[in-house]
C-alpha positions as CSV (number, residue, x, y, z in Angstrom):
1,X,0.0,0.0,0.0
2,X,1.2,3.9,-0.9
3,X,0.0,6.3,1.4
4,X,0.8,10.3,0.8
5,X,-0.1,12.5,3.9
6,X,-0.7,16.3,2.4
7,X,-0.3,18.7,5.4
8,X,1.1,22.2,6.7
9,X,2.8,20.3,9.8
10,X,4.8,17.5,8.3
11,X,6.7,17.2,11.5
12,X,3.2,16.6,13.3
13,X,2.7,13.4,11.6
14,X,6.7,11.9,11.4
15,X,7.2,11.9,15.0
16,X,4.7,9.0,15.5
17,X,4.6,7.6,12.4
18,X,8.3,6.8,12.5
19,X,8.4,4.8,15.7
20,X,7.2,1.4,16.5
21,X,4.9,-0.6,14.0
22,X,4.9,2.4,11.8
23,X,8.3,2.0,11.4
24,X,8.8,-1.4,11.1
25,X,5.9,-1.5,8.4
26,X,7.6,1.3,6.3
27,X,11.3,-0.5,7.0
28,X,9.8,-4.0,5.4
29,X,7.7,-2.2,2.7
30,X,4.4,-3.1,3.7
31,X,3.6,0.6,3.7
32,X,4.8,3.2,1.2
33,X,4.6,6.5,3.4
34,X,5.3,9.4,2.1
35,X,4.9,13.0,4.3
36,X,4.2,16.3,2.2
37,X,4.1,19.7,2.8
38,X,1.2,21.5,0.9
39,X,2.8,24.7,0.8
40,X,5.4,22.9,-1.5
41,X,2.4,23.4,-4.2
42,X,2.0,27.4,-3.8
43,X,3.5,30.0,-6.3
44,X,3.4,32.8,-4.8
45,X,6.3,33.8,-2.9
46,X,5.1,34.0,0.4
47,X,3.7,30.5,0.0
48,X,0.1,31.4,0.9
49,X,-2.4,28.4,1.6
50,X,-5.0,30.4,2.9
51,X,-7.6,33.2,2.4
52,X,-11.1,35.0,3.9
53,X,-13.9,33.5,3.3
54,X,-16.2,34.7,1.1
55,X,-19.6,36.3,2.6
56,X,-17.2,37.0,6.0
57,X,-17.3,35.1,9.1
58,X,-14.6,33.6,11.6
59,X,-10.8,32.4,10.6
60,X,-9.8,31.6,6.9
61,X,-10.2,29.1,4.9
62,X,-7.6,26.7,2.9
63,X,-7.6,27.8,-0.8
64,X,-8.0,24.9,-3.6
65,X,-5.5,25.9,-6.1
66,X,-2.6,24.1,-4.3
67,X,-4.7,21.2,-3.1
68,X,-5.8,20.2,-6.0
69,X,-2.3,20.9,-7.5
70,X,-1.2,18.7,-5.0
71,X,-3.5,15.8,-5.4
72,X,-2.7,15.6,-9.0
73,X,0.6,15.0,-8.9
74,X,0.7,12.8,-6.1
75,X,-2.0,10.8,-8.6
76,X,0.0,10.9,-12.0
77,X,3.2,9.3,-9.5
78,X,1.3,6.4,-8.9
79,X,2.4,3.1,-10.0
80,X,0.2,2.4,-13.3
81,X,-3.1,1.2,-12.3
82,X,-2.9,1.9,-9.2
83,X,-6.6,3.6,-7.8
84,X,-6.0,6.9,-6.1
85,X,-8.0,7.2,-2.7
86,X,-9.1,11.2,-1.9
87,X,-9.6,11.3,1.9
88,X,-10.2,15.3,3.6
89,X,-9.9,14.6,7.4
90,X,-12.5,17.0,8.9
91,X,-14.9,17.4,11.9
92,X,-17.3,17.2,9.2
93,X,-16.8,13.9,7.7
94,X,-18.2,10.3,8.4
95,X,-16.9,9.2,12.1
96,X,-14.6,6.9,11.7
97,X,-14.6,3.1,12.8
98,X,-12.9,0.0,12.4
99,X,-15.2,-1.5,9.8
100,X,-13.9,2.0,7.5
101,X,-10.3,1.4,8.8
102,X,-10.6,-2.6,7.2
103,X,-12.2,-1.0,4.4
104,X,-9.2,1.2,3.8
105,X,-6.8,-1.4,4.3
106,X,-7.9,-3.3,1.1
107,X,-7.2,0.3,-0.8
108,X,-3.9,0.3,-2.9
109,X,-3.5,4.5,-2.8
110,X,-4.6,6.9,0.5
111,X,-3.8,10.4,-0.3
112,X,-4.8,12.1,2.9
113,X,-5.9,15.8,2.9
114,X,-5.5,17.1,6.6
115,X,-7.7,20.2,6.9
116,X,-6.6,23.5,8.9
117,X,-8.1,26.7,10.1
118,X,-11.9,26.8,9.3
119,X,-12.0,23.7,6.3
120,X,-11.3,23.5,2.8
121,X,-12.8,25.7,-0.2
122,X,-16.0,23.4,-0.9
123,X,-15.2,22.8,-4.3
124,X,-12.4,20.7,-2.9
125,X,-14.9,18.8,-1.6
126,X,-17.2,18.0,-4.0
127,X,-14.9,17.7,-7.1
128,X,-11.5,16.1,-5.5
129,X,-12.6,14.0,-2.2
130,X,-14.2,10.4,-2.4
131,X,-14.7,10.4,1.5
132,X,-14.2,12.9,4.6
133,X,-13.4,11.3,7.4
134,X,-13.7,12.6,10.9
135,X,-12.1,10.7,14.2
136,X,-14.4,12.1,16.5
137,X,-17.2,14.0,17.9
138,X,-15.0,16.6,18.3
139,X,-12.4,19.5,17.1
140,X,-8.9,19.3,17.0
141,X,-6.2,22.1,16.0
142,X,-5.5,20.5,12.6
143,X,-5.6,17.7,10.6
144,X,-2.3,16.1,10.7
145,X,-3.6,14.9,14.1
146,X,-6.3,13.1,13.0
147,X,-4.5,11.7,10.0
148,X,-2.0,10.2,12.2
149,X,-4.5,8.4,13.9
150,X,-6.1,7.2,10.8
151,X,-3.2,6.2,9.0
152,X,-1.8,3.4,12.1
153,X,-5.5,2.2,12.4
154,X,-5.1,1.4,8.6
155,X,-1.9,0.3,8.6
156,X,-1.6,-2.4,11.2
157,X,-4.2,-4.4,9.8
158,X,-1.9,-4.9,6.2
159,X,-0.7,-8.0,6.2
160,X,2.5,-8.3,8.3
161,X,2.0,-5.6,10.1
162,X,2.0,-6.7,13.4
163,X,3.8,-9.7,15.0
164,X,1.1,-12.4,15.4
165,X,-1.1,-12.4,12.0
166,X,-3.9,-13.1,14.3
167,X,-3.4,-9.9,16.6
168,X,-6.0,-7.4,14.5
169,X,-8.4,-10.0,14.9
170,X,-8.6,-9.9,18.6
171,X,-8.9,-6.3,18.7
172,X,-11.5,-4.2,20.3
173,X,-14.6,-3.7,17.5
174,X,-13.5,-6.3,15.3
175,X,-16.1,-9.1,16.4
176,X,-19.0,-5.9,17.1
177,X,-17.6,-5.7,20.6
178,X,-14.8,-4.4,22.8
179,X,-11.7,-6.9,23.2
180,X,-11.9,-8.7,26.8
181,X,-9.6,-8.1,30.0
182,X,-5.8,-9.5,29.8
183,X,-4.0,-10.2,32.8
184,X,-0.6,-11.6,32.3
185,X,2.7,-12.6,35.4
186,X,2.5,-12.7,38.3
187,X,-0.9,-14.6,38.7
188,X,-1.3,-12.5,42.6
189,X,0.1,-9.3,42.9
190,X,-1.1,-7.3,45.8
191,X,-3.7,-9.7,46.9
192,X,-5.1,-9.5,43.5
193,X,-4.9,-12.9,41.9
194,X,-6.1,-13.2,38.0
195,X,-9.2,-15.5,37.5
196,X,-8.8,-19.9,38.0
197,X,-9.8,-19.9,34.5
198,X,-7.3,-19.0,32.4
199,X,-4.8,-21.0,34.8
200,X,-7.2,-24.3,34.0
201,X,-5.9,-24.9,30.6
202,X,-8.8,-25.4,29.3
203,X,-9.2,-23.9,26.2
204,X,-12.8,-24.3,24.9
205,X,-13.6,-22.9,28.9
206,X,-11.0,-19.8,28.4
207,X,-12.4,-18.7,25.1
208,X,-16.2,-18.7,26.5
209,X,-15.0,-16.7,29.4
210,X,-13.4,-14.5,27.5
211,X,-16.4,-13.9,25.0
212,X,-18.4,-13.3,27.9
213,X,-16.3,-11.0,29.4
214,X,-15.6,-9.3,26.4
215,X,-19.7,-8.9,26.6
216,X,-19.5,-7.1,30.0
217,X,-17.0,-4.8,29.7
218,X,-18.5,-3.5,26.3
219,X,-21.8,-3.4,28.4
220,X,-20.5,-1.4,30.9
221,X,-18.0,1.1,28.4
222,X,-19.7,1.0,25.2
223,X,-23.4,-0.2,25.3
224,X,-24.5,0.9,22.0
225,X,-22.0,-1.4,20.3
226,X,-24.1,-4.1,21.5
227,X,-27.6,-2.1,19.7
């Protein structure tokens, strides 16, 4: 997979996306990641990505010219074939989940559009993004944020990614639910001992109590998962 990250912070997003999985995902080529900075696609001297809006209001608004200059060549240096992706991280888009995140994983180009100050010109959005994506029921200070968060959900379920191909699966929100309680040495520590069960070796009894489990604690944390 090819991933391009468009952004005014670069630095935002290579900080965590260099350590860890990340990096061992980008080191083995499971992940091509490449970090941009929009204001590369300007021509004006003072490398402007931003104007007023029109009709007035709060804040500026990120202009399209260098956006859509952008996209474009990032698309045109694709490998032949190779579908382009258009994702706008905003506030505004669909929230994201780990359904989209699988989704996206079977995608062979993201381009990722992290928004700034008050949005994007619309016409970005309606004649250069396939999807805006939003991480939350919430604001953040930019995009790059948001992309970074996206982008490692994405990336660890590529095959390889992480150590044991079987980890992803596990995960919270993969089966509908959250993932159950993991307890690991010593078996008492501070008069707290972990439960007989997963000492039994019983495997057929360990998985039910941990699907039940599973089912409690995504009662008690997330009940609408199980609506």
């Amino acid at each position: 997979m090819k991933i391009d990250i468009l952004t005014l912070f670069p630095e935002i997003c290579r900080a965590p996306l260099g350590e860890s999985m990340m990096k061992r995902a980008q080191e083995s080529k499971i992940v091509d990641l490449r970090i941009h900075n929009l204001r590369d696609w300007t021509k004006d001297k003072h490398r402007i990505v931003d104007d007023a809006p029109f009709g007035g209001g709060q804040g500026m608004v990120m202009k399209p010219e260098p956006i859509f200059a952008a996209v474009e060549d990032l698309k045109q240096s694709a490998i032949k074939n190779q579908q382009s992706k258009i994702i706008l991280m905003s506030p505004a888009g669909r929230r994201f989940d780990q359904q989209m995140a699988t989704d996206l994983s079977k995608e062979s180009h993201l381009i990722v559009i992290c928004g700034h100050y008050e949005g994007v010109d619309h016409r970005v959005i309606e004649h250069l993004v396939d999807l805006e994506i939003s991480i939350g029921d919430y604001v953040l200070t930019n995009g790059a944020i948001a992309a970074v968060v996206l982008v490692d959900a994405v990336v660890r379920l590529l095959p390889g990614a992480l150590g044991h191909e079987h980890s992803a699966i596990d995960d919270s929100f993969s089966a509908g639910s959250l993932e159950g309680p993991q307890y690991t040495r010593p078996a008492e520590f501070r008069g707290w001992k972990i439960p007989e069960v997963l000492l039994s070796g019983n495997h057929a009894e360990i998985a039910k109590w941990r699907i039940e489990e599973a089912r409690k604690r995504t009662k008690q944390n997330r009940p609408d998962l199980l609506d």
